[in-house]
matplotlib code that plots the C-alpha trace (Angstrom):
import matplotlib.pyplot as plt

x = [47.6, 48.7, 47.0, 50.0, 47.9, 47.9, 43.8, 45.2, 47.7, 45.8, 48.5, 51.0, 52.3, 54.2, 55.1, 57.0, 54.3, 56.6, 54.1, 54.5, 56.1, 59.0, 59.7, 59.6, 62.2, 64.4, 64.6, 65.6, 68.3, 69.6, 68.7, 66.7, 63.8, 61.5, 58.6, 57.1, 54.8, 58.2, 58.9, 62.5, 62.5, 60.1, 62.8, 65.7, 63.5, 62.0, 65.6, 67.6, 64.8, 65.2, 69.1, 69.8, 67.0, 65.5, 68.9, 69.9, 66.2, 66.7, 70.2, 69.3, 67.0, 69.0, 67.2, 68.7, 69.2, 68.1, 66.1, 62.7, 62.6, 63.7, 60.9, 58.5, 60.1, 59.1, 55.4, 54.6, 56.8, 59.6, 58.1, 55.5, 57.8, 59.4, 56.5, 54.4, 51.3]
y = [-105.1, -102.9, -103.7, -104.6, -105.2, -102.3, -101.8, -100.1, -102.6, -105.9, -108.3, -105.7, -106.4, -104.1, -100.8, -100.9, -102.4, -105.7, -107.7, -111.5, -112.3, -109.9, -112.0, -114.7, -113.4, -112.5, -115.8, -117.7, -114.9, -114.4, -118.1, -116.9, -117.2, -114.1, -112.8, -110.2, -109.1, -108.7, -104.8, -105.2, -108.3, -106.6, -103.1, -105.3, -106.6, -103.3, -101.9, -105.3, -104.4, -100.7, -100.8, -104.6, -105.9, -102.9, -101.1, -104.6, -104.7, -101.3, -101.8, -105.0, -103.3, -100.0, -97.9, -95.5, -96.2, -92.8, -92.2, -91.2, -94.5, -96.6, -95.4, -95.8, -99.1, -99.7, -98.3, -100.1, -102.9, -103.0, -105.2, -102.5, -99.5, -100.8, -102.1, -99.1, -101.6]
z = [-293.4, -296.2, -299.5, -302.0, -305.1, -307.8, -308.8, -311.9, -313.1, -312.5, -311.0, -309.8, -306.2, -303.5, -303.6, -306.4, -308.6, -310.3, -312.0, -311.1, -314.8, -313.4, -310.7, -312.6, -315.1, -311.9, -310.5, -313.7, -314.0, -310.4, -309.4, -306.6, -305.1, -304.4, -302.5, -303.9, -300.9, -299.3, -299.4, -299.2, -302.3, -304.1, -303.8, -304.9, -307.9, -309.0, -309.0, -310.8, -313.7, -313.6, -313.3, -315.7, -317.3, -319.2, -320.0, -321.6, -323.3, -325.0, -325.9, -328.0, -329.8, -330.5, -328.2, -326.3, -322.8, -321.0, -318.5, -319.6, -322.1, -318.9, -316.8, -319.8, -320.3, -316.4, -316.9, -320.1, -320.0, -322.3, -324.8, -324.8, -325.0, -328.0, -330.1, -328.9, -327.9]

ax = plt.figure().add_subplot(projection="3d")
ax.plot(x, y, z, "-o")
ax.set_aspect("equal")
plt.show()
C-alpha cells in the first residue's frame, strides 16, 4: 500500500497533498462527504480548491487571481499567502 501521508506537510493526505481542514471546508460547501485516501476524491478536492475556493479567497481580499498567487495560495494555504505567515 502506497503511503498517502506527506512527511513534509504533517497531516497532508493523497497525492495531491489536501490537508484534512480542506476536506472539511469542502464538505460544508459541496454537502458531501469525502475520503481523502481516495485518489479520485482527493483529485476532485485538490481541484474544487485550486479552481473555487482560492480564486474566491484572493478575490475577497483584492488579490489578484493569477496563477503563480493560486499555486502559492495552494502551498501555503491562502490564509498564509495573504498574511505572509
Amino acid at each position: 500500500m502506497q503511503n498517502t501521508k506527506s512527511a513534509i506537510s504533517g497531516d497532508s493526505v493523497g497525492t495531491f497533498q489536501v490537508r484534512p481542514i480542506v476536506a472539511q471546508e469542502y464538505k460544508r460547501v459541496m454537502k458531501q462527504d469525502v475520503d481523502l485516501t481516495n485518489p479520485a476524491q482527493n483529485q476532485m478536492i485538490a481541484q474544487w480548491y485550486l479552481q473555487d475556493y482560492i480564486p474566491k479567497y484572493l478575490t475577497s481580499h483584492n488579490i489578484p487571481v493569477v496563477p503563480n498567487h493560486i499555486i502559492a495560495s495552494y502551498n501555503m494555504g491562502p490564509a498564509g499567502f495573504v498574511t505572509g505567515k
